[in-house]
CHARMM-style PDB file with segment names, atoms N, HN, CA, C and O in Angstrom:
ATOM      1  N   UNK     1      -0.702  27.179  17.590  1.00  0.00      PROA
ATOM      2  CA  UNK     1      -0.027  26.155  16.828  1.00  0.00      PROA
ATOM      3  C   UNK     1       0.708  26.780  15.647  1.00  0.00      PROA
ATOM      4  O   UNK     1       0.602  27.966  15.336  1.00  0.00      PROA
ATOM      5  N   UNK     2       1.314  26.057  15.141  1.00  0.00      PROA
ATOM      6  HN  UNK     2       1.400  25.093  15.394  1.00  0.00      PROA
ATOM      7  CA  UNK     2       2.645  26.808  13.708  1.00  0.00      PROA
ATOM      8  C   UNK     2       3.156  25.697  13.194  1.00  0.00      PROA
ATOM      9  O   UNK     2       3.315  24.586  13.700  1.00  0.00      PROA
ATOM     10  N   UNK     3       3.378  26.078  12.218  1.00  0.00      PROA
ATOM     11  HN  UNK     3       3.249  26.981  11.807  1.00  0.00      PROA
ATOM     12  CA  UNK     3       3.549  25.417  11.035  1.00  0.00      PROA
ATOM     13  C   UNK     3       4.151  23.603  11.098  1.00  0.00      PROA
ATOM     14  O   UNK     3       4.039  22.631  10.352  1.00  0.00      PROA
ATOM     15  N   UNK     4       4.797  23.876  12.412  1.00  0.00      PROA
ATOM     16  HN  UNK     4       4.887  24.666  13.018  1.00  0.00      PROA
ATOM     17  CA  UNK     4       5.872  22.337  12.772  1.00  0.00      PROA
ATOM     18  C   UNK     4       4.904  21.280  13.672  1.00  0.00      PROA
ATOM     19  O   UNK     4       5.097  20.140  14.095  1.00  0.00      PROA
ATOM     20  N   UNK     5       3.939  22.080  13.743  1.00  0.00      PROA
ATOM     21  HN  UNK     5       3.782  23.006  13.399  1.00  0.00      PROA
ATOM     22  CA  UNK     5       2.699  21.546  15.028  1.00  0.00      PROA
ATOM     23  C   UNK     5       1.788  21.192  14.146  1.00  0.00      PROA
ATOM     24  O   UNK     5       1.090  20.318  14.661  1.00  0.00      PROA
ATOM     25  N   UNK     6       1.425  21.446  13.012  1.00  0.00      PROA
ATOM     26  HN  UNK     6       1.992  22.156  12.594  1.00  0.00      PROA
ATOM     27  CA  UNK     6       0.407  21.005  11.871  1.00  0.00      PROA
ATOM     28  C   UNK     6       1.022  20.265  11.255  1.00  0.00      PROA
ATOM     29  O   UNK     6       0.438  19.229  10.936  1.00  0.00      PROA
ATOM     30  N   UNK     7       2.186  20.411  10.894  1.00  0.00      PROA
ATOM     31  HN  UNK     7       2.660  21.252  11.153  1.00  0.00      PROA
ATOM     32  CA  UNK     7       2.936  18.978  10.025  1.00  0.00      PROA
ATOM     33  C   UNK     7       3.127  17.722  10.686  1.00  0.00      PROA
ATOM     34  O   UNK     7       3.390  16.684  10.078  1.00  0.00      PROA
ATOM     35  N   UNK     8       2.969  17.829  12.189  1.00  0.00      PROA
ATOM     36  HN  UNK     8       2.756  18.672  12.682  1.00  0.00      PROA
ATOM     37  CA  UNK     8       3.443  16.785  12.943  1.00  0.00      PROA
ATOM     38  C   UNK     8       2.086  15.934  12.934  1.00  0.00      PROA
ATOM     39  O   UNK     8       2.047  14.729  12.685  1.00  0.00      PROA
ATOM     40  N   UNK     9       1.012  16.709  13.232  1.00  0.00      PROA
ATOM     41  HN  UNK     9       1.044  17.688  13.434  1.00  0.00      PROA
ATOM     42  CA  UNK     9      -0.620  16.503  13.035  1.00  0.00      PROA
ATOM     43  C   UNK     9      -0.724  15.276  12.111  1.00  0.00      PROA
ATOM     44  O   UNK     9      -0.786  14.104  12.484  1.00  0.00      PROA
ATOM     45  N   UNK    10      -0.736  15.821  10.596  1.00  0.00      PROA
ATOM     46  HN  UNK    10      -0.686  16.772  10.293  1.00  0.00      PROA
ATOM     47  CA  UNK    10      -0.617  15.726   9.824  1.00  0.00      PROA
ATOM     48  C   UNK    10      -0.044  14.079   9.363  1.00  0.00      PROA
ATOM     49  O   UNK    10      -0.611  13.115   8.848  1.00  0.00      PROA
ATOM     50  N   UNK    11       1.374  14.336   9.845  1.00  0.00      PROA
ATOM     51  HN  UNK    11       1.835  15.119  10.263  1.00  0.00      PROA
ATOM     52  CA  UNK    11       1.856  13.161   9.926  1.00  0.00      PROA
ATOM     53  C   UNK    11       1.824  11.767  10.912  1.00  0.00      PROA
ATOM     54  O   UNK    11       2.564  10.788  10.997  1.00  0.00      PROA
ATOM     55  N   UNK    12       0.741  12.137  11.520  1.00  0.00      PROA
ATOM     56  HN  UNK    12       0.140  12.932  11.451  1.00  0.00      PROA
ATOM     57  CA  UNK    12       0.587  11.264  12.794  1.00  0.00      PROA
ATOM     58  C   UNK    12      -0.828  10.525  12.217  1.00  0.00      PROA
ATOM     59  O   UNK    12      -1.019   9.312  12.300  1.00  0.00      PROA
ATOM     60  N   UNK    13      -1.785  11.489  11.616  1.00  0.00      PROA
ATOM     61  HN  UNK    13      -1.630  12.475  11.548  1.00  0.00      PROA
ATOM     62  CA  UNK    13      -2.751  11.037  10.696  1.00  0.00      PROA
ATOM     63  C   UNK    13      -2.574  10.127   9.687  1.00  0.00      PROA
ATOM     64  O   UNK    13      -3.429   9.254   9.542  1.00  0.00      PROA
ATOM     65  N   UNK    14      -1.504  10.176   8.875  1.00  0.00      PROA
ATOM     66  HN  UNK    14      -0.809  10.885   8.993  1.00  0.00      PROA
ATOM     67  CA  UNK    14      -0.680   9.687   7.881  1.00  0.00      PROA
ATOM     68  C   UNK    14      -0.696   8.367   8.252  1.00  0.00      PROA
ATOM     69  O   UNK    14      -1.511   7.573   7.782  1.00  0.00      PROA
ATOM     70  N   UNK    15       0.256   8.028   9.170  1.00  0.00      PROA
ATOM     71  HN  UNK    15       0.918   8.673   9.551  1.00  0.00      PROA
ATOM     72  CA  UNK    15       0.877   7.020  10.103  1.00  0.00      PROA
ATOM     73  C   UNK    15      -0.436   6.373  10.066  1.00  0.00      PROA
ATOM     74  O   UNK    15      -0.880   5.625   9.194  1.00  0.00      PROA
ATOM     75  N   UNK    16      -1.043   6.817  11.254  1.00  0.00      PROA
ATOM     76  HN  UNK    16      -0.683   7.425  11.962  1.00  0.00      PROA
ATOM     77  CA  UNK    16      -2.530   5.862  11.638  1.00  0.00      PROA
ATOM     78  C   UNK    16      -3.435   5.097  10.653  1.00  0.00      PROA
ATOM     79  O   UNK    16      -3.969   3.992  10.748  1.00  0.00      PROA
ATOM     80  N   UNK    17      -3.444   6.166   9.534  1.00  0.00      PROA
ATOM     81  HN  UNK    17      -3.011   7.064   9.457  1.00  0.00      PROA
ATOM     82  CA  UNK    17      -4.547   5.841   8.372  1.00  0.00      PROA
ATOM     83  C   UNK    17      -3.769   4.187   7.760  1.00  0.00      PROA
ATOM     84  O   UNK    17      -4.354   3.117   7.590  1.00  0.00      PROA
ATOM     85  N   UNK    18      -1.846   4.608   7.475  1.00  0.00      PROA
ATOM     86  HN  UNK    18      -1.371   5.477   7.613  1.00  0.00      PROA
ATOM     87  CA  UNK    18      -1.125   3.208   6.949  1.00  0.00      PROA
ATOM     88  C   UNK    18      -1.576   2.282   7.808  1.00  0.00      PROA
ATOM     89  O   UNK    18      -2.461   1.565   7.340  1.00  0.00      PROA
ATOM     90  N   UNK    19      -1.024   1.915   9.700  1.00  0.00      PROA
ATOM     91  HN  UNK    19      -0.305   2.497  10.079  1.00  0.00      PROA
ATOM     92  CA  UNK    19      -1.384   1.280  10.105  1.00  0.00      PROA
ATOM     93  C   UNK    19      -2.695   0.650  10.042  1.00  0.00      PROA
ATOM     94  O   UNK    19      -2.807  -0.563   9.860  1.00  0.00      PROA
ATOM     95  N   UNK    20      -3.587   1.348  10.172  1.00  0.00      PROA
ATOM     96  HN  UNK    20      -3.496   2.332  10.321  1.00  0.00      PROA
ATOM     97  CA  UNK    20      -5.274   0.735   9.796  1.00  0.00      PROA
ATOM     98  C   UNK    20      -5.196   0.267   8.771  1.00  0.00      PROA
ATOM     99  O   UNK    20      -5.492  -0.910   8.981  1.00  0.00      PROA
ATOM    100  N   UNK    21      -4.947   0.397   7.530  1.00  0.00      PROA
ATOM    101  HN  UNK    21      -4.707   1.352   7.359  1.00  0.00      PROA
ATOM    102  CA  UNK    21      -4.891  -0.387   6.404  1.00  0.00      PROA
ATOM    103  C   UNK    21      -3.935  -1.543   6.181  1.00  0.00      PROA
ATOM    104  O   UNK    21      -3.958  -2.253   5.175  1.00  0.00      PROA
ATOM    105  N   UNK    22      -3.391  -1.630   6.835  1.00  0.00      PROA
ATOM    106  HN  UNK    22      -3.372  -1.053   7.652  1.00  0.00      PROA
ATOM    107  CA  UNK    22      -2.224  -2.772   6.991  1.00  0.00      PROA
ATOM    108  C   UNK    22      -2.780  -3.600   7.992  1.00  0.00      PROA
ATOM    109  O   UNK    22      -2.239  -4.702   7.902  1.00  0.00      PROA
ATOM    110  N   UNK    23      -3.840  -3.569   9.152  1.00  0.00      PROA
ATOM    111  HN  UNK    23      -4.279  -2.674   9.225  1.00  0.00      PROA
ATOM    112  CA  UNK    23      -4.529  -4.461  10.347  1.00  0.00      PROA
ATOM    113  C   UNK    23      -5.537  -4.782   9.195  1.00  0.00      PROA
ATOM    114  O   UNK    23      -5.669  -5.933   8.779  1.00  0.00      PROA
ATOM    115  N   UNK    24      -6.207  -3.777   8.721  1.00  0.00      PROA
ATOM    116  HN  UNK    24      -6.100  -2.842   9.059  1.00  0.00      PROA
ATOM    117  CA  UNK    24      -7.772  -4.514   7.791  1.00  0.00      PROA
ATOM    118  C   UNK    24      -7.246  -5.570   6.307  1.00  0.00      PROA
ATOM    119  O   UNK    24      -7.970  -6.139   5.489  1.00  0.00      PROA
ATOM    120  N   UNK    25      -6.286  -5.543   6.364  1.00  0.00      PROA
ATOM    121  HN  UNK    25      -5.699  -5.081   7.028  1.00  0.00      PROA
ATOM    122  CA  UNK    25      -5.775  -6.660   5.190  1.00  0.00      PROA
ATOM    123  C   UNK    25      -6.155  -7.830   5.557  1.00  0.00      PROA
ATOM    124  O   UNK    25      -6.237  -8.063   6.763  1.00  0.00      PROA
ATOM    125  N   UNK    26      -6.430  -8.699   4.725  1.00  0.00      PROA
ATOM    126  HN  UNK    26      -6.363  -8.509   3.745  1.00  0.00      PROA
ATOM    127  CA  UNK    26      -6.585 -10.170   5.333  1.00  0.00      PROA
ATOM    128  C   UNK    26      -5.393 -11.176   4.617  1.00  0.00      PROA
ATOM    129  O   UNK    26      -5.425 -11.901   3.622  1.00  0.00      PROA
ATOM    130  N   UNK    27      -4.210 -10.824   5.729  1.00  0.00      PROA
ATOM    131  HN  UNK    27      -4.184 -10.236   6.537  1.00  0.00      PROA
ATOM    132  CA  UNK    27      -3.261 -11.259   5.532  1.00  0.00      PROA
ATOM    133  C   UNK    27      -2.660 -12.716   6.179  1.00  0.00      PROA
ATOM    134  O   UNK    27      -3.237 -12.651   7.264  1.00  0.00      PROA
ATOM    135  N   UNK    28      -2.244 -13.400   6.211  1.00  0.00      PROA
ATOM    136  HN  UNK    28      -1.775 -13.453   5.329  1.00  0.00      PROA
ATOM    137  CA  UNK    28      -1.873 -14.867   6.574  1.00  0.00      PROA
ATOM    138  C   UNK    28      -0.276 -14.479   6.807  1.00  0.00      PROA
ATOM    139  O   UNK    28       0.595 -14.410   5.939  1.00  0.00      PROA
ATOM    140  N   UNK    29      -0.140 -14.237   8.296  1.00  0.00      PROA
ATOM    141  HN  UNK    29      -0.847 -14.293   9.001  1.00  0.00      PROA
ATOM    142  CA  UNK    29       1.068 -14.058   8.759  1.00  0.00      PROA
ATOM    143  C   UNK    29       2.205 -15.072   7.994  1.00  0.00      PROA
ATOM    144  O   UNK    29       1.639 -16.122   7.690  1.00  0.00      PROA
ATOM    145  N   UNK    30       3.388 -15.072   7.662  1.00  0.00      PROA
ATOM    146  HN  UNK    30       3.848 -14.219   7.908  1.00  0.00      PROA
ATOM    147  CA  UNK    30       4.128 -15.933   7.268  1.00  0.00      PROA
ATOM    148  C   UNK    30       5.688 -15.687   7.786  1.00  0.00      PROA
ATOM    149  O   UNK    30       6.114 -14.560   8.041  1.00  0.00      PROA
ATOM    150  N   UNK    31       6.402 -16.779   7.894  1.00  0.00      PROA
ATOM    151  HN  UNK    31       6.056 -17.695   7.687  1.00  0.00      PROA
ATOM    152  CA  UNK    31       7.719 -16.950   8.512  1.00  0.00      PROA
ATOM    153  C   UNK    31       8.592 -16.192   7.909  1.00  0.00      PROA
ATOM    154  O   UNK    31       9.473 -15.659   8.584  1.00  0.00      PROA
ATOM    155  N   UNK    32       8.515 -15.966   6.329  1.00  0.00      PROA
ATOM    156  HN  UNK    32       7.800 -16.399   5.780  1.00  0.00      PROA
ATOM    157  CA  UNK    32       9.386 -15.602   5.571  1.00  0.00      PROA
ATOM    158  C   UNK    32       8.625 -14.483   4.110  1.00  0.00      PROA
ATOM    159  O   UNK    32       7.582 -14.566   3.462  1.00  0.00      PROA
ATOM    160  N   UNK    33       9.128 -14.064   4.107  1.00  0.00      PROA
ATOM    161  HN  UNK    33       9.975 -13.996   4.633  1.00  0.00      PROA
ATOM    162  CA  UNK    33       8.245 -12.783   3.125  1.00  0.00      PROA
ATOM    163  C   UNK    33       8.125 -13.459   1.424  1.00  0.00      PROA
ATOM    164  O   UNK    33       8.735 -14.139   0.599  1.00  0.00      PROA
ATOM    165  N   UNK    34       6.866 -12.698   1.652  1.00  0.00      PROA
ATOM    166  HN  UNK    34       6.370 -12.145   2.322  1.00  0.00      PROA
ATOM    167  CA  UNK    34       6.307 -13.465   0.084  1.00  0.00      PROA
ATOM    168  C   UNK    34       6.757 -13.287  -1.256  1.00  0.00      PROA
ATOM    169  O   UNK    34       6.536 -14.039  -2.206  1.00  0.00      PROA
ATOM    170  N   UNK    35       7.525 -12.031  -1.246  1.00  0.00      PROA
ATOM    171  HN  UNK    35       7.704 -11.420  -0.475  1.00  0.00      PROA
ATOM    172  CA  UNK    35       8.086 -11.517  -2.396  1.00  0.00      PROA
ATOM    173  C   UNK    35       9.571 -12.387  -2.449  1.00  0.00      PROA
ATOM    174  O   UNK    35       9.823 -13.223  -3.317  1.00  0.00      PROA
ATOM    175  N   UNK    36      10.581 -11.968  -1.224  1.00  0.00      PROA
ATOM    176  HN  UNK    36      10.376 -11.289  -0.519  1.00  0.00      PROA
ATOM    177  CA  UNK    36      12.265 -11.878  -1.612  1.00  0.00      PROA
ATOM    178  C   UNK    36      12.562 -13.184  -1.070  1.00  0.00      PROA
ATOM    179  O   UNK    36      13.626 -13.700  -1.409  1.00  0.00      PROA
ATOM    180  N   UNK    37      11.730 -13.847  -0.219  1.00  0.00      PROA
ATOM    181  HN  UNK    37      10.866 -13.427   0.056  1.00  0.00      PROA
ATOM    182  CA  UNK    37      11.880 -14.633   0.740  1.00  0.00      PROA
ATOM    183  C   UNK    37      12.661 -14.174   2.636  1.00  0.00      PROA
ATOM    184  O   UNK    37      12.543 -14.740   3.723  1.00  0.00      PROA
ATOM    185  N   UNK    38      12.938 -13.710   2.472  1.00  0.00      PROA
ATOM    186  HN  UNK    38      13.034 -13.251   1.589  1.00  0.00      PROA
ATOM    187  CA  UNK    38      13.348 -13.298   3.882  1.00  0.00      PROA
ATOM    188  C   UNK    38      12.872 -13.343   4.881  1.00  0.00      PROA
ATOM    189  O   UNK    38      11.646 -13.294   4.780  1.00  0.00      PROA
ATOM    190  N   UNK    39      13.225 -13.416   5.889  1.00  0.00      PROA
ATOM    191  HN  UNK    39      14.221 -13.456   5.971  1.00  0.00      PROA
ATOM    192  CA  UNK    39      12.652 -13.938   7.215  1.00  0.00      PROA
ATOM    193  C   UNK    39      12.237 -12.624   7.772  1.00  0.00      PROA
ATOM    194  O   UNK    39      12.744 -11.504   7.833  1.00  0.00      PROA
ATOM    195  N   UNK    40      10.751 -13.364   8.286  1.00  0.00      PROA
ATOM    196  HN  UNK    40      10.339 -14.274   8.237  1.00  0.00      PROA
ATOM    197  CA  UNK    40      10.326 -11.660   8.634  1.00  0.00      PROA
ATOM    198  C   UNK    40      10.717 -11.696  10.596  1.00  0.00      PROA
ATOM    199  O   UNK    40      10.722 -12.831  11.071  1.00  0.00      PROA
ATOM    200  N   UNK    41      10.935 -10.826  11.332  1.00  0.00      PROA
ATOM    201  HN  UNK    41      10.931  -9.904  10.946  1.00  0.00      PROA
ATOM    202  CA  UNK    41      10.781 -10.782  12.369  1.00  0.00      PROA
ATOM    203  C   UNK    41       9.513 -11.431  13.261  1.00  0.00      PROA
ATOM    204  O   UNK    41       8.481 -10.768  13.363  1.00  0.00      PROA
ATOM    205  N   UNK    42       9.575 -12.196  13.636  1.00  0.00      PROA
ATOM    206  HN  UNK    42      10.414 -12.735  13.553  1.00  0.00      PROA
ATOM    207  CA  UNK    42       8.043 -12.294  14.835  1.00  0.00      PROA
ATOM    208  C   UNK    42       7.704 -10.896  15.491  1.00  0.00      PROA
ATOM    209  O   UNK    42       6.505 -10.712  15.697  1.00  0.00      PROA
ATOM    210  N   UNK    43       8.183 -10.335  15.690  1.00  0.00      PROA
ATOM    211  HN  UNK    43       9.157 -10.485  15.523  1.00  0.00      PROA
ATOM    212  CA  UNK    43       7.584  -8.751  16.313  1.00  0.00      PROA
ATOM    213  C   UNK    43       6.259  -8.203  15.062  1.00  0.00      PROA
ATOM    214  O   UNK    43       5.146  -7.686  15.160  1.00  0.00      PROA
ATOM    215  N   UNK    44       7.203  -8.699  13.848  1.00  0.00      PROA
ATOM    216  HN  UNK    44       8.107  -9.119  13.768  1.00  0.00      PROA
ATOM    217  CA  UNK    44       6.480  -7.571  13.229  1.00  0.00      PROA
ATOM    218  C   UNK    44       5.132  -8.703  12.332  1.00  0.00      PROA
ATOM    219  O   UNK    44       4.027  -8.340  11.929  1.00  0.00      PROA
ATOM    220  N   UNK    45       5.651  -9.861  12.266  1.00  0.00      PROA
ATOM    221  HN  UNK    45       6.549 -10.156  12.594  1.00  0.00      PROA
ATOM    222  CA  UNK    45       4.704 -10.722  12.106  1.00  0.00      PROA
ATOM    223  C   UNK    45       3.163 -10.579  13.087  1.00  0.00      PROA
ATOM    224  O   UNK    45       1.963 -10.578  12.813  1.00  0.00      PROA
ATOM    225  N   UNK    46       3.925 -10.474  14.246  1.00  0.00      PROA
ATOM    226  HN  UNK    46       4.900 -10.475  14.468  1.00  0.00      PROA
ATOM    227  CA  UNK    46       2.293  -9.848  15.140  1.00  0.00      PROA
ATOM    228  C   UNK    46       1.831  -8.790  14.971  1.00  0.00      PROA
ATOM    229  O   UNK    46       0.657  -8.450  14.825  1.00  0.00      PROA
ATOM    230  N   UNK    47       2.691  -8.260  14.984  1.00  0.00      PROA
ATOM    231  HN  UNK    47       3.644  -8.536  15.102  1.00  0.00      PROA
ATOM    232  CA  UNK    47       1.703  -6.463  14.943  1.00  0.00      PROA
ATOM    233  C   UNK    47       1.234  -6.219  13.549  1.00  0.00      PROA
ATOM    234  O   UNK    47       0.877  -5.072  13.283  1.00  0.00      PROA
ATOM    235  N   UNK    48       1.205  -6.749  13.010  1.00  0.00      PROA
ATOM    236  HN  UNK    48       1.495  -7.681  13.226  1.00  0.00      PROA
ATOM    237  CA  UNK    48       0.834  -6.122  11.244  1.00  0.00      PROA
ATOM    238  C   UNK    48       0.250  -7.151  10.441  1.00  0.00      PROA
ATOM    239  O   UNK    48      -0.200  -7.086   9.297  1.00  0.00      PROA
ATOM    240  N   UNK    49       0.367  -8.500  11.554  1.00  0.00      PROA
ATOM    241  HN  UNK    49       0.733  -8.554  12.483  1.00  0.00      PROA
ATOM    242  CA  UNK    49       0.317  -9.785  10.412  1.00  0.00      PROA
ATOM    243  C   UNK    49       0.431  -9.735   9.208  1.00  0.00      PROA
ATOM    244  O   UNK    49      -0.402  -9.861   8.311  1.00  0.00      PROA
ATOM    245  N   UNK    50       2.129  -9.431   9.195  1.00  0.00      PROA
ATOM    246  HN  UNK    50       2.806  -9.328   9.925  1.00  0.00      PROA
ATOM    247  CA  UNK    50       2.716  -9.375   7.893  1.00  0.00      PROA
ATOM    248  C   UNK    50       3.076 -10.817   7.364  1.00  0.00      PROA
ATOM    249  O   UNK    50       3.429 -11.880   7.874  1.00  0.00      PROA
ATOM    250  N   UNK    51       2.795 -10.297   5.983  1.00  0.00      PROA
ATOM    251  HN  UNK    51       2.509  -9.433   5.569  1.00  0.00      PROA
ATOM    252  CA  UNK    51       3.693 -11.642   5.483  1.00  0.00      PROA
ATOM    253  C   UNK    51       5.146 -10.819   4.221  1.00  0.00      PROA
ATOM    254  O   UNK    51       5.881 -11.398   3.420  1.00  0.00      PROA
ATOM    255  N   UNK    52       5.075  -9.837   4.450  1.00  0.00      PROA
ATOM    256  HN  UNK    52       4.478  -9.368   5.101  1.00  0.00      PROA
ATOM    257  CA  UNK    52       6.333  -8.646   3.693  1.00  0.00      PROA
ATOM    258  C   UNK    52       6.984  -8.350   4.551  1.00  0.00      PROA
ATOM    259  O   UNK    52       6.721  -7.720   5.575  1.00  0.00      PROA
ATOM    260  N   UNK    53       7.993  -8.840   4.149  1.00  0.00      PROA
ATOM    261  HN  UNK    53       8.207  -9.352   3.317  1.00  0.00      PROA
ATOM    262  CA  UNK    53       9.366  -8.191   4.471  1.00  0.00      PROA
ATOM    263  C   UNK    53       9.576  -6.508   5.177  1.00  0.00      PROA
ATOM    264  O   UNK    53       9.233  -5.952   4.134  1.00  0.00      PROA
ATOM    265  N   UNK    54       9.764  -5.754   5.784  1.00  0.00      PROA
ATOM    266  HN  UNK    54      10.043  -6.206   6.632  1.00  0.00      PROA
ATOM    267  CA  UNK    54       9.719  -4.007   5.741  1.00  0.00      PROA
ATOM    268  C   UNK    54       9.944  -3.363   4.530  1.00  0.00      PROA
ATOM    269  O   UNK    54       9.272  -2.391   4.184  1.00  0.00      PROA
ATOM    270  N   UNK    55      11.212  -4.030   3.586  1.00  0.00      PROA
ATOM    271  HN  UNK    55      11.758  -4.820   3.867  1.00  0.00      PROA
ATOM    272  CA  UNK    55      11.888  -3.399   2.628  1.00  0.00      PROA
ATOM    273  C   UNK    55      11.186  -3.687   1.365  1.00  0.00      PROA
ATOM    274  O   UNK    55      11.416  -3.101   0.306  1.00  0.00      PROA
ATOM    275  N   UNK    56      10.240  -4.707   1.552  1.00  0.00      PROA
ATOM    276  HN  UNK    56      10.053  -5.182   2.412  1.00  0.00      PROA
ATOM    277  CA  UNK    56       9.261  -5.553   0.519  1.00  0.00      PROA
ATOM    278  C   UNK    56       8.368  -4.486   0.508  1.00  0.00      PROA
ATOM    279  O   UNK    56       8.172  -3.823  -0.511  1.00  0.00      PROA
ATOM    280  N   UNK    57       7.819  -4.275   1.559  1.00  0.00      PROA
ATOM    281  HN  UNK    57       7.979  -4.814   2.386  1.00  0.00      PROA
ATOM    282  CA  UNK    57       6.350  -3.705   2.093  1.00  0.00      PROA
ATOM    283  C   UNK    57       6.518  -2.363   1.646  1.00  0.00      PROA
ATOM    284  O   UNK    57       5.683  -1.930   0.852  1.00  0.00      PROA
ATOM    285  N   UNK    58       7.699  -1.437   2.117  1.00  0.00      PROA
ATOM    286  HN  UNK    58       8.377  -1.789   2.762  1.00  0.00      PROA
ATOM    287  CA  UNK    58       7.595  -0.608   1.555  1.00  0.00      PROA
ATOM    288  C   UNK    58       7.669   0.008   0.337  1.00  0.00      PROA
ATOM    289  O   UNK    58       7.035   0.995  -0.035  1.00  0.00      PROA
ATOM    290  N   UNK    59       8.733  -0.832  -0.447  1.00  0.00      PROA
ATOM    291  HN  UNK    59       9.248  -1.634  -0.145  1.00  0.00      PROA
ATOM    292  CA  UNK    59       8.596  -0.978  -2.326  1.00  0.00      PROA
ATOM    293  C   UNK    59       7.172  -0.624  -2.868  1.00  0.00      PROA
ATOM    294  O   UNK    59       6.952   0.140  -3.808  1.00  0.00      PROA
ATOM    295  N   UNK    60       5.916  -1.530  -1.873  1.00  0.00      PROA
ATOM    296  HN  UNK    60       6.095  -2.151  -1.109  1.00  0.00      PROA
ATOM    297  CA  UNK    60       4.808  -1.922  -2.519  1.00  0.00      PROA
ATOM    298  C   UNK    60       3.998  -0.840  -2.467  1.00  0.00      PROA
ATOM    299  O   UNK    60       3.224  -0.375  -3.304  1.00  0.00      PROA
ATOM    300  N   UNK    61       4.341  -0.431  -1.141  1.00  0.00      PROA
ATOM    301  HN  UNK    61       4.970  -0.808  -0.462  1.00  0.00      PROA
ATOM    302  CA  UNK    61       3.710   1.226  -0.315  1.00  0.00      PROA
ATOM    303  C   UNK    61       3.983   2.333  -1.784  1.00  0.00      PROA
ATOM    304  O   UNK    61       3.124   2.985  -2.378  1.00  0.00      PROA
ATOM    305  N   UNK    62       5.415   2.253  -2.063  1.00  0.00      PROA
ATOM    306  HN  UNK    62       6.113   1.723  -1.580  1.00  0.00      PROA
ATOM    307  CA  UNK    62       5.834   3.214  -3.404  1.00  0.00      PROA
ATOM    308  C   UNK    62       4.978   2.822  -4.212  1.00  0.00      PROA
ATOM    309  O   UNK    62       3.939   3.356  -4.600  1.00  0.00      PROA
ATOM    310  N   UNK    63       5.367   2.032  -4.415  1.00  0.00      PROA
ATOM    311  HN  UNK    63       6.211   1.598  -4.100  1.00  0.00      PROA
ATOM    312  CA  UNK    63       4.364   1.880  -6.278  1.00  0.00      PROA
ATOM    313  C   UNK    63       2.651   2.168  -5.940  1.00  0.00      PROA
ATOM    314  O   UNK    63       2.130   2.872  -6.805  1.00  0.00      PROA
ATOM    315  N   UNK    64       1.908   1.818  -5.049  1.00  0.00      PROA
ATOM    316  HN  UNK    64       2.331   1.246  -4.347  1.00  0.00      PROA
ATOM    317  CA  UNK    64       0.640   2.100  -4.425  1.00  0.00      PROA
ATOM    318  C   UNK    64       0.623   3.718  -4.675  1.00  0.00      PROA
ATOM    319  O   UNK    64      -0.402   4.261  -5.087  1.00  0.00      PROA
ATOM    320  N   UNK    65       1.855   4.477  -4.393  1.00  0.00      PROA
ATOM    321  HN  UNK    65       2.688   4.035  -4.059  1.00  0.00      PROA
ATOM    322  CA  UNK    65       1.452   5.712  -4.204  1.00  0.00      PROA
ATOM    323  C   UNK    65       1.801   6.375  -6.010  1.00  0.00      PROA
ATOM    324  O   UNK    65       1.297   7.273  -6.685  1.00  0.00      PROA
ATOM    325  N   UNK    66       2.876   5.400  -6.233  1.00  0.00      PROA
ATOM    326  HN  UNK    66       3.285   4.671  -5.684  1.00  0.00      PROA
ATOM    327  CA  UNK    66       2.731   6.367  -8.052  1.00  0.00      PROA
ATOM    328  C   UNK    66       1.411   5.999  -8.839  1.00  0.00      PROA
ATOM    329  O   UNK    66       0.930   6.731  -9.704  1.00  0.00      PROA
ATOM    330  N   UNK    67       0.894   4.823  -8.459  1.00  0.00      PROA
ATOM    331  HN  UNK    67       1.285   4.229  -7.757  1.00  0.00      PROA
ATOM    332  CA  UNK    67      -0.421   4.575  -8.822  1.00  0.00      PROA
ATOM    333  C   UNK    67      -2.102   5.261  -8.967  1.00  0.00      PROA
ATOM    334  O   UNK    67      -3.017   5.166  -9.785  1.00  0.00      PROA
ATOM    335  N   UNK    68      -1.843   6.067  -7.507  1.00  0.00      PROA
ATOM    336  HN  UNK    68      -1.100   6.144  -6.843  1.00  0.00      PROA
ATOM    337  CA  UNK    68      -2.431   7.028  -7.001  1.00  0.00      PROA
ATOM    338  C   UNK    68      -2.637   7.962  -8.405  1.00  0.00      PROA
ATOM    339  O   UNK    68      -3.597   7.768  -9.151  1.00  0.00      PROA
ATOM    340  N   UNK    69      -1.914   8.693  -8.588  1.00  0.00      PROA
ATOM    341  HN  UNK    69      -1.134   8.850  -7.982  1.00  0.00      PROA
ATOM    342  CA  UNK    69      -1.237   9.899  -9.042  1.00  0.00      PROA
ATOM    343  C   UNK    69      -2.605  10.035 -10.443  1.00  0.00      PROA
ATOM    344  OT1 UNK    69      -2.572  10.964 -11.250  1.00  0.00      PROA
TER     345      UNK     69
END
């Protein structure tokens, strides 16, 4: 393995750990996102039982991570 084969690892871990934390939310799917209002997709309303927007969700993902720090 090399260096592009551990980052990929890495990032696949990444991925999984977000997804799992985004299924264990106890979220109340909604039509339209809670922050901007926008209509969320039904695709993504199922898979994530979102009630954020992508562009919402990920804003929130940012600030979560300067929080971290």
């Amino acid at each position: 393995m090399d260096a592009a084969d551990n980052a990929q690892i890495e990032i696949d871990r990444e991925q999984a750990r977000q997804i799992a934390n985004l299924k264990q939310a106890e979220v109340v799917a909604t039509d339209e996102c809670i922050e901007c209002g926008n209509e969320i997709p039904e695709e993504r309303r199922k898979a994530v039982n979102a009630n954020l927007c992508i562009g919402c969700a990920e804003m929130q993902e940012i600030k979560r991570k300067q929080f971290r720090r």
